[in-house]
C-alpha positions in Angstrom: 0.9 -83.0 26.0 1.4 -79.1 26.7 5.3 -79.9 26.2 4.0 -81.7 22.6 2.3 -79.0 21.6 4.9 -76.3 22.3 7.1 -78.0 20.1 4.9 -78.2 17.2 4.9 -74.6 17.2 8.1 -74.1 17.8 8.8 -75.8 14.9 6.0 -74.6 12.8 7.4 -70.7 13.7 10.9 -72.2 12.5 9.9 -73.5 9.4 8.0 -70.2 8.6 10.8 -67.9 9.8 12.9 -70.1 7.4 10.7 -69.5 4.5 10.3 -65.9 5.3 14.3 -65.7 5.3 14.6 -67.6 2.0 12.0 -65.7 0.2 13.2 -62.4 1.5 16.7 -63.8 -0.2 15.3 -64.8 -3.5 13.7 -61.2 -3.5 16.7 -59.4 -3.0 19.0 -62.0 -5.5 16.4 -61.2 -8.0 16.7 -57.5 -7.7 20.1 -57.5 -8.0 19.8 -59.4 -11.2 17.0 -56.5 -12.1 19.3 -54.0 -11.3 22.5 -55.6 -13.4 20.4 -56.5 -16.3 19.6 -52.6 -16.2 22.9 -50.9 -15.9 23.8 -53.5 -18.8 21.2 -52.3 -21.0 22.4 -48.5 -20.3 25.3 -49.2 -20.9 24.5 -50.3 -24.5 21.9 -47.6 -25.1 25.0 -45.5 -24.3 27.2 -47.1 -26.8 23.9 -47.0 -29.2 23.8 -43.5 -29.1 27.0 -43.1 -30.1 26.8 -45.2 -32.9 23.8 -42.9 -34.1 25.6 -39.7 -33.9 28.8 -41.4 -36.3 26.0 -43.0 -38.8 24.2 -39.9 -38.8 27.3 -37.9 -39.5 27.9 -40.4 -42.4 24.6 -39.9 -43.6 25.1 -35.9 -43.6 28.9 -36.7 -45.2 27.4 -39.1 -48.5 24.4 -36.4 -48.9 26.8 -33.6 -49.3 29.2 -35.7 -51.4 26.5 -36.4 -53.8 25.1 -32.7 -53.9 28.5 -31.8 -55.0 28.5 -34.6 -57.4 24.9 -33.6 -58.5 26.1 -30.3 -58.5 28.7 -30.9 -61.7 26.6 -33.1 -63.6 23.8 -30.3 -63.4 26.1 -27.5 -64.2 28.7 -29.5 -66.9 31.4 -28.8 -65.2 34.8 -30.5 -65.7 36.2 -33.6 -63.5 38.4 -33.1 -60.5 40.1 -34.9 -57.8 37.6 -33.8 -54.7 34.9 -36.1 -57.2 36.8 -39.5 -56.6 36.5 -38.2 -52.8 32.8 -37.5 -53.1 32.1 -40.7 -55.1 34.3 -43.1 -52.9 31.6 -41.3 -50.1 28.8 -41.6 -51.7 28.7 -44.8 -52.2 29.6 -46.4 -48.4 27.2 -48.4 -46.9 26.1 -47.4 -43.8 24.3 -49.7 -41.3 24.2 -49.0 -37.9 25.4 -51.9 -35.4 23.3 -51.9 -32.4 24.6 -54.0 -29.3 21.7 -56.2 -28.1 23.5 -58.1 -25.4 22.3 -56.3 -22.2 18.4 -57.4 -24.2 19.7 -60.5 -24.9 20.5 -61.6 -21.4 17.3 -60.0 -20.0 15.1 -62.3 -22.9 17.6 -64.9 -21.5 16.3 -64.7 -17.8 13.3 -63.8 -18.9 11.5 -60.5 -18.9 9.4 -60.1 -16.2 12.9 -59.8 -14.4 11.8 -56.1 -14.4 9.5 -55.4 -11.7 7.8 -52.0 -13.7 5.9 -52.5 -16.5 6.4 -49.3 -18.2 9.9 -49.8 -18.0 10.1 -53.4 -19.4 7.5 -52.4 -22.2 10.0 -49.7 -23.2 12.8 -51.3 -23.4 10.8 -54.2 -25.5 9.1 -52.0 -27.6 13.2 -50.4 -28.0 14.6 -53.2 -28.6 12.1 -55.2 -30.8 10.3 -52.5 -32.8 12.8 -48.8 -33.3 15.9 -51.0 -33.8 14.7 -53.4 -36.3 13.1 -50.6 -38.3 16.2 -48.3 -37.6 18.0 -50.9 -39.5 
């Protein structure tokens, strides 16, 4: 019976060491993922930033380009070929392209992925709110 018994738990301890291996696994595999999803999404804020800095410097270029064109219409002066510059300016769209794929495959594994709140409500609040309205 004593021989019974002491394989029971020797097999319960097994089977719990088991699970205590496996779930220490899954904890680590989902970090990683964390982490990964992370440097992905810095990696596209980077890129974001830089796209920015190039639609703010159009921004600047097509305000200037239409003071200059305001500029001769205010003081009559006569046509030149620096206008068709300032026009062709003036008049470029200028969108900003945002990439959303680092976002897109955190939504995609689903975002309490991040372990910090703060963190994942930031980058939500980034992601879903200032770009759409940046748009």
């Amino acid at each position: 019976m004593r021989y019974a018994i002491g394989e029971i738990l020797l097999v319960v301890i097994g089977i719990l060491i088991a699970l205590s291996v496996n779930n220490w696994n899954e904890d680590v595999k989902t970090r990683n993922d964390e982490i990964k999803i992370l440097k992905e999404i810095r990696q596209c804020m980077k890129g974001d930033l830089i796209e920015i800095s190039v639609v703010n410097y159009l921004h600047e270029t097509s305000q200037k380009a239409i003071g200059n064109i305001l500029y001769h219409f205010q003081n009559d002066l006569l046509y030149n070929d620096s206008l068709s510059n300032d026009f062709a300016v003036s008049f470029v769209p200028i969108k900003p392209y945002f990439n959303r794929s680092g976002y897109e495959s955190l939504k995609s594994q689903g975002l309490n992925l991040i372990s910090n709140d703060s963190l994942r409500h930031s980058i939500t609040f980034m992601y879903e709110y200032t770009y759409n309205r940046l748009m």
